[in-house]
Biopython code that builds the backbone (N, CA, C, O; Angstrom):
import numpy as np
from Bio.PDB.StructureBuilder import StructureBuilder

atoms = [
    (1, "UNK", "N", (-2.021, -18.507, 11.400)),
    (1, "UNK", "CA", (-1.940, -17.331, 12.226)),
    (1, "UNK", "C", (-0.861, -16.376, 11.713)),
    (1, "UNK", "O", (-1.192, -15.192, 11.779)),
    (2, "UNK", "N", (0.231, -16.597, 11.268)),
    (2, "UNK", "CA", (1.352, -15.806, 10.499)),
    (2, "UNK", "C", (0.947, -14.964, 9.567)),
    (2, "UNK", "O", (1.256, -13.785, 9.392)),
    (3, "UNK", "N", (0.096, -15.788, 8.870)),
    (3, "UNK", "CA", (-0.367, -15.394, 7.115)),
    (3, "UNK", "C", (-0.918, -13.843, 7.638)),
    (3, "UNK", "O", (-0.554, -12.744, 7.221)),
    (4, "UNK", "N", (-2.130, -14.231, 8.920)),
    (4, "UNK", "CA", (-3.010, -13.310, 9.096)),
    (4, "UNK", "C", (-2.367, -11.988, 9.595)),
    (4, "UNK", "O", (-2.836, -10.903, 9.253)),
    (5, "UNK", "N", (-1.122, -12.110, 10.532)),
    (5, "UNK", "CA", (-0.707, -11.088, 11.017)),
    (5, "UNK", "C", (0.367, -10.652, 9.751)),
    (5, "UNK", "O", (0.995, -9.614, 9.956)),
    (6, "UNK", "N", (0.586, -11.260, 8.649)),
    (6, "UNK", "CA", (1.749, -10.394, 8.041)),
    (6, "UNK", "C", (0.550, -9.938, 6.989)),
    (6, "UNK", "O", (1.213, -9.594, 6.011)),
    (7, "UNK", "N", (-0.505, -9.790, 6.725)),
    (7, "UNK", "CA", (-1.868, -9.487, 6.261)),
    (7, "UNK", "C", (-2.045, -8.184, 6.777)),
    (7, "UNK", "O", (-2.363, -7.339, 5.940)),
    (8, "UNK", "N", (-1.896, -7.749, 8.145)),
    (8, "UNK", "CA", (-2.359, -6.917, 8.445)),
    (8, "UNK", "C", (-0.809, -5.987, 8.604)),
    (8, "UNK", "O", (-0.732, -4.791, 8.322)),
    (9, "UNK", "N", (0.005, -6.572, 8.958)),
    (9, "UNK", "CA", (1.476, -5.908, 8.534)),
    (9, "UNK", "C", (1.072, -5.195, 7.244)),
    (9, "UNK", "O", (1.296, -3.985, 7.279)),
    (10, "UNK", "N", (0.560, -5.631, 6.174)),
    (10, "UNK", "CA", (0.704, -5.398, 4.736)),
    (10, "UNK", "C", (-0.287, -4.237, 4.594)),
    (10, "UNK", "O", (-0.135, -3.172, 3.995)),
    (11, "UNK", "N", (-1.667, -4.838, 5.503)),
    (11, "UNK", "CA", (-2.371, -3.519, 5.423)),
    (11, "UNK", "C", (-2.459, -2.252, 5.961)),
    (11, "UNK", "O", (-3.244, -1.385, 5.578)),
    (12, "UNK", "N", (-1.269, -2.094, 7.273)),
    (12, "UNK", "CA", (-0.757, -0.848, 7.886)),
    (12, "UNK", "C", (0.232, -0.421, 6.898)),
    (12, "UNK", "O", (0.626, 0.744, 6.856)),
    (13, "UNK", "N", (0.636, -1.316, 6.115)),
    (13, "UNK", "CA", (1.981, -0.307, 5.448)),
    (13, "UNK", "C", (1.011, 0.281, 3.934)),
    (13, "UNK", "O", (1.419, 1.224, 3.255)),
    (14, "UNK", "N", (-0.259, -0.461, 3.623)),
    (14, "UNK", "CA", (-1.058, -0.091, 2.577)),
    (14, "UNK", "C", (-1.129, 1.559, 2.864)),
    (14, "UNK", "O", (-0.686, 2.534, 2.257)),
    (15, "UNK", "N", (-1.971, 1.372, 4.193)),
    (15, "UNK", "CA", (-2.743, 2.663, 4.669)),
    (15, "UNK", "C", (-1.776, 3.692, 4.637)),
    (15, "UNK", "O", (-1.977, 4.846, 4.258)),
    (16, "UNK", "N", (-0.607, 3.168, 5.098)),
    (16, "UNK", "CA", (0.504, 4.345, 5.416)),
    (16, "UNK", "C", (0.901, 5.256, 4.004)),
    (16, "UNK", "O", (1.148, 6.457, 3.900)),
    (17, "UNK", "N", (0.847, 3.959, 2.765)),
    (17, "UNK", "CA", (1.117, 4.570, 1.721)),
    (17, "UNK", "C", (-0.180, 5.283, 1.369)),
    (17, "UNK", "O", (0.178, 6.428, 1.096)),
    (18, "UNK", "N", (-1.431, 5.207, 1.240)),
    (18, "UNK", "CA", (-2.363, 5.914, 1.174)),
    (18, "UNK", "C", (-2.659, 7.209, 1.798)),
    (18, "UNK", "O", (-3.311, 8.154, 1.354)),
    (19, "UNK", "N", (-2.100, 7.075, 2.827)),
    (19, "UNK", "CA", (-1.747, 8.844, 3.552)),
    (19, "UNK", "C", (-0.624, 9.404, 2.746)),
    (19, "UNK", "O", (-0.809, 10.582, 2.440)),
    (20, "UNK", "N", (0.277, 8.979, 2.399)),
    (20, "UNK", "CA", (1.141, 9.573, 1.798)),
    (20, "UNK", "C", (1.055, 9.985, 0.696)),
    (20, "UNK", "O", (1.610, 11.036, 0.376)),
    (21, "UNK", "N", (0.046, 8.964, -0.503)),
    (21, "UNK", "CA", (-0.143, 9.960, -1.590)),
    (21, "UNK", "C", (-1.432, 10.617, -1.335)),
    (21, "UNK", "O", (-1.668, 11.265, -2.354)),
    (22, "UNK", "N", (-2.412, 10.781, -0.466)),
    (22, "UNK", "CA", (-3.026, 12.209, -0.454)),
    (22, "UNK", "C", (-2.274, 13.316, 0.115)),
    (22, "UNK", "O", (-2.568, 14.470, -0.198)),
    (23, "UNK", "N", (-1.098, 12.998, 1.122)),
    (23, "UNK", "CA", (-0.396, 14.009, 1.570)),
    (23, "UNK", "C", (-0.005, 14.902, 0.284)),
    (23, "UNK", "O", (-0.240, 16.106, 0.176)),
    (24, "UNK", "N", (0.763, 13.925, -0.859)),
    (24, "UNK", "CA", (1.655, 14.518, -1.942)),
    (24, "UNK", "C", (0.489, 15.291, -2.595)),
    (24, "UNK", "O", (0.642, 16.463, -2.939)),
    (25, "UNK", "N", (-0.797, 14.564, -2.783)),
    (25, "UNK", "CA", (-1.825, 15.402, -3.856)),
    (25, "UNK", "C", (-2.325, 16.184, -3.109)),
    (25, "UNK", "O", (-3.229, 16.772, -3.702)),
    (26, "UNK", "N", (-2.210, 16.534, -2.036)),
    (26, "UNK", "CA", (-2.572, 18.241, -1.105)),
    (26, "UNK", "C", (-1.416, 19.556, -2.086)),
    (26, "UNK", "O", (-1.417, 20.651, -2.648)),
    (27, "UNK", "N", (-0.773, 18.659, -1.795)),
    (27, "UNK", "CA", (0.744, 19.936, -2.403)),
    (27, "UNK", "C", (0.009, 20.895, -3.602)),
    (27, "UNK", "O", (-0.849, 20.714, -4.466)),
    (28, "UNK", "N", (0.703, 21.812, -3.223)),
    (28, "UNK", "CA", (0.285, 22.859, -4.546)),
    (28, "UNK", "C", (0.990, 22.186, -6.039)),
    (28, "UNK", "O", (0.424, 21.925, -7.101)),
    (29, "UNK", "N", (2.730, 22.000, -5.566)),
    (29, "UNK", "CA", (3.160, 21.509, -6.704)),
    (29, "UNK", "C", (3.735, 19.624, -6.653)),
    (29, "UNK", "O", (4.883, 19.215, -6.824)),
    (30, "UNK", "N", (2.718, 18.956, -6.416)),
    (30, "UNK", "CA", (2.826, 17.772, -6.055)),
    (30, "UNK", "C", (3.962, 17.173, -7.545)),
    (30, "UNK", "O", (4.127, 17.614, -8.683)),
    (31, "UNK", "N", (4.582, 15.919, -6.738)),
    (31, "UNK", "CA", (5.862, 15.088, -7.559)),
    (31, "UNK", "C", (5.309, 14.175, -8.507)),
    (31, "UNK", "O", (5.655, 13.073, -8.082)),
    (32, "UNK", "N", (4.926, 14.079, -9.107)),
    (32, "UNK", "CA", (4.559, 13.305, -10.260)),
    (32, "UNK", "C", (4.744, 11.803, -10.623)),
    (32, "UNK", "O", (3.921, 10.948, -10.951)),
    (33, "UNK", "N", (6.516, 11.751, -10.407)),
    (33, "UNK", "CA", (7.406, 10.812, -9.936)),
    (33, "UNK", "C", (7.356, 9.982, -8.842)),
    (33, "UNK", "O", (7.002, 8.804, -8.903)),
    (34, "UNK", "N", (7.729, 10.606, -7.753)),
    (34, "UNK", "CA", (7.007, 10.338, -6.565)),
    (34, "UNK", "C", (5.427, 9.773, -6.377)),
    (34, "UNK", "O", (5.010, 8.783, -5.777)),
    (35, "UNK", "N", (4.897, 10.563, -6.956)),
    (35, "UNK", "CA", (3.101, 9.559, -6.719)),
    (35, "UNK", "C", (3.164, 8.087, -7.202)),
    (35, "UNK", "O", (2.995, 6.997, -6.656)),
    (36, "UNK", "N", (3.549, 8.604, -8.742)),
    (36, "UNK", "CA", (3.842, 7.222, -9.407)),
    (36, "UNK", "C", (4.337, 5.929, -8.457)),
    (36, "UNK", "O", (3.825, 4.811, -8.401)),
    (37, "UNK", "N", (5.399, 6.401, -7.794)),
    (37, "UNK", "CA", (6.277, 5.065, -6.853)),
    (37, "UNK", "C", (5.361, 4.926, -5.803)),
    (37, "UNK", "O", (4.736, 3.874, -5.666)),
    (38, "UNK", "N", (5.221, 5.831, -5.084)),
    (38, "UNK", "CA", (4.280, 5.375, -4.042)),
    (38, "UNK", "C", (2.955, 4.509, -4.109)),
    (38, "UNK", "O", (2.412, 3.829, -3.239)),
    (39, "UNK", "N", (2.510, 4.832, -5.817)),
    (39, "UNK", "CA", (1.009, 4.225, -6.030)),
    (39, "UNK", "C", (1.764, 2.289, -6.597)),
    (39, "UNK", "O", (1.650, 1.124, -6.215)),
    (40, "UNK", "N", (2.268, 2.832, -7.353)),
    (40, "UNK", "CA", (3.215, 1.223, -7.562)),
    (40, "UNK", "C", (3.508, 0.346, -6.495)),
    (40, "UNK", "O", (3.289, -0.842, -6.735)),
    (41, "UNK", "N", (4.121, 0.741, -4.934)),
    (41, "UNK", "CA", (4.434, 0.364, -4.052)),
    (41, "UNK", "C", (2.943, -0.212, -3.276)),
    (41, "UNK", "O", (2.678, -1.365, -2.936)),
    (42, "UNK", "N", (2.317, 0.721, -3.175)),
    (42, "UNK", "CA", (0.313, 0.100, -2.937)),
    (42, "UNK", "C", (-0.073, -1.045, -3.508)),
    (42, "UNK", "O", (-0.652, -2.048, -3.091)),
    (43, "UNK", "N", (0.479, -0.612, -4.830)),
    (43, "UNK", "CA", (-0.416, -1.957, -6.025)),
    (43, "UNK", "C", (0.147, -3.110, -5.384)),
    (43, "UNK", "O", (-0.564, -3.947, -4.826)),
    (44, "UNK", "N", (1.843, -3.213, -5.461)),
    (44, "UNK", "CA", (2.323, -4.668, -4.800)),
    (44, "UNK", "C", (2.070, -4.884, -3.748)),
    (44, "UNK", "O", (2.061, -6.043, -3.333)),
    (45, "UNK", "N", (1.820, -3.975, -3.075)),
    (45, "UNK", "CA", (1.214, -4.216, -0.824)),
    (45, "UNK", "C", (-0.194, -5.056, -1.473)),
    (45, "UNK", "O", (-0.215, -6.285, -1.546)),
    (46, "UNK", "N", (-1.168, -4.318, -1.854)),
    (46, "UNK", "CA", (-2.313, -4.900, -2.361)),
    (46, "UNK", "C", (-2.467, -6.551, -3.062)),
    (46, "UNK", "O", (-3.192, -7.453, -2.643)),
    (47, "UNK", "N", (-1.647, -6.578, -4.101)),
    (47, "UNK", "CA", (-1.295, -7.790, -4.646)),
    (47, "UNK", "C", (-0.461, -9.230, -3.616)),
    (47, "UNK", "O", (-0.573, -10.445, -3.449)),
    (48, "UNK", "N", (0.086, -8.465, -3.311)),
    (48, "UNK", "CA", (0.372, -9.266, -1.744)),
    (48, "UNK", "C", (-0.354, -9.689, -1.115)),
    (48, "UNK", "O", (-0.454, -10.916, -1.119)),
    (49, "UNK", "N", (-1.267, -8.855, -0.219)),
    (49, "UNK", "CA", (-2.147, -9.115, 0.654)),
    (49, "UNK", "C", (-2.768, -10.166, 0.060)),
    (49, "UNK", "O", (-2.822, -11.259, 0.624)),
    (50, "UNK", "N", (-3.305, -9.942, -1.150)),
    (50, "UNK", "CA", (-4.393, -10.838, -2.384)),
    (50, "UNK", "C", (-3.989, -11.901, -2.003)),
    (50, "UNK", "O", (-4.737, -12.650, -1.376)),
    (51, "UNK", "N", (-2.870, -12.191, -2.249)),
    (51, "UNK", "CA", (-2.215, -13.706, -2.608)),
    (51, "UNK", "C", (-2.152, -14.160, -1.345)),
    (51, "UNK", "O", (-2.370, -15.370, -1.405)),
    (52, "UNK", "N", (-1.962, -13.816, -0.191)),
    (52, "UNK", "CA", (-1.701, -14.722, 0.898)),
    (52, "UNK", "C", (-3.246, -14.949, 1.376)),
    (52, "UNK", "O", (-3.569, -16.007, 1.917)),
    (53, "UNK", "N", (-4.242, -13.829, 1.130)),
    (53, "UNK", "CA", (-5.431, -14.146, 2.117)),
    (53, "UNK", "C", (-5.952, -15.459, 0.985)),
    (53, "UNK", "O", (-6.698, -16.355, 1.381)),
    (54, "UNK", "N", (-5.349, -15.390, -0.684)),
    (54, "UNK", "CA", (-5.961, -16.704, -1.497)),
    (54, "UNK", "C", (-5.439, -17.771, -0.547)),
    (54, "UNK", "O", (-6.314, -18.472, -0.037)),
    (55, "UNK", "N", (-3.775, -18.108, -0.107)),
    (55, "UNK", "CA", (-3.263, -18.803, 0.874)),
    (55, "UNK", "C", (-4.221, -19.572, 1.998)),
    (55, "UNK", "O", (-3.916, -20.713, 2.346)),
    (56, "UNK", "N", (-5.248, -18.987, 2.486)),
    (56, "UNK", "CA", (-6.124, -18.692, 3.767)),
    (56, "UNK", "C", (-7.188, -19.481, 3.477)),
    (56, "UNK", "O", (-7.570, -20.279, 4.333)),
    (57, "UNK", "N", (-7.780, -19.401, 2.351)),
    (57, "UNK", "CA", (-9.396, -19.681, 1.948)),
    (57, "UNK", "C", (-9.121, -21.044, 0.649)),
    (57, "UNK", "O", (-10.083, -21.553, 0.075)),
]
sb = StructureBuilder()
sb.init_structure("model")
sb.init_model(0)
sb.init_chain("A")
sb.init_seg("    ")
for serial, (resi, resn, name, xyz) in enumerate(atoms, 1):
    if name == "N":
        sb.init_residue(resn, " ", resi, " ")
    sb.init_atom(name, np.array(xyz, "f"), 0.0, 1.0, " ", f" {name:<3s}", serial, name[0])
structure = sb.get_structure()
């Protein structure tokens, strides 16, 4: 039951970062830098999630 709720912990903070870099790629002069970290920060939320739902099954 832990696994599952820090699963979905992982996937509200996914989504959150996913609003945030379409927020940045709305910008006229969007951060480059910034996308980069934010999309990096996804990949490990993602890779995370991976590994615990392997945990599960």
């Amino acid at each position: 039951m832990a696994l599952e709720a820090r699963i979905r912990e992982l996937g509200s903070r996914h989504q959150a970062l996913e609003t945030q870099i379409q927020d940045e790629l709305s910008r006229p002069a969007s951060d480059d830098i910034k996308l980069k970290e934010l999309k990096r920060q996804k990949l490990r939320l993602k890779e995370e999630m991976e590994a615990l739902r392997g945990q599960i099954h």
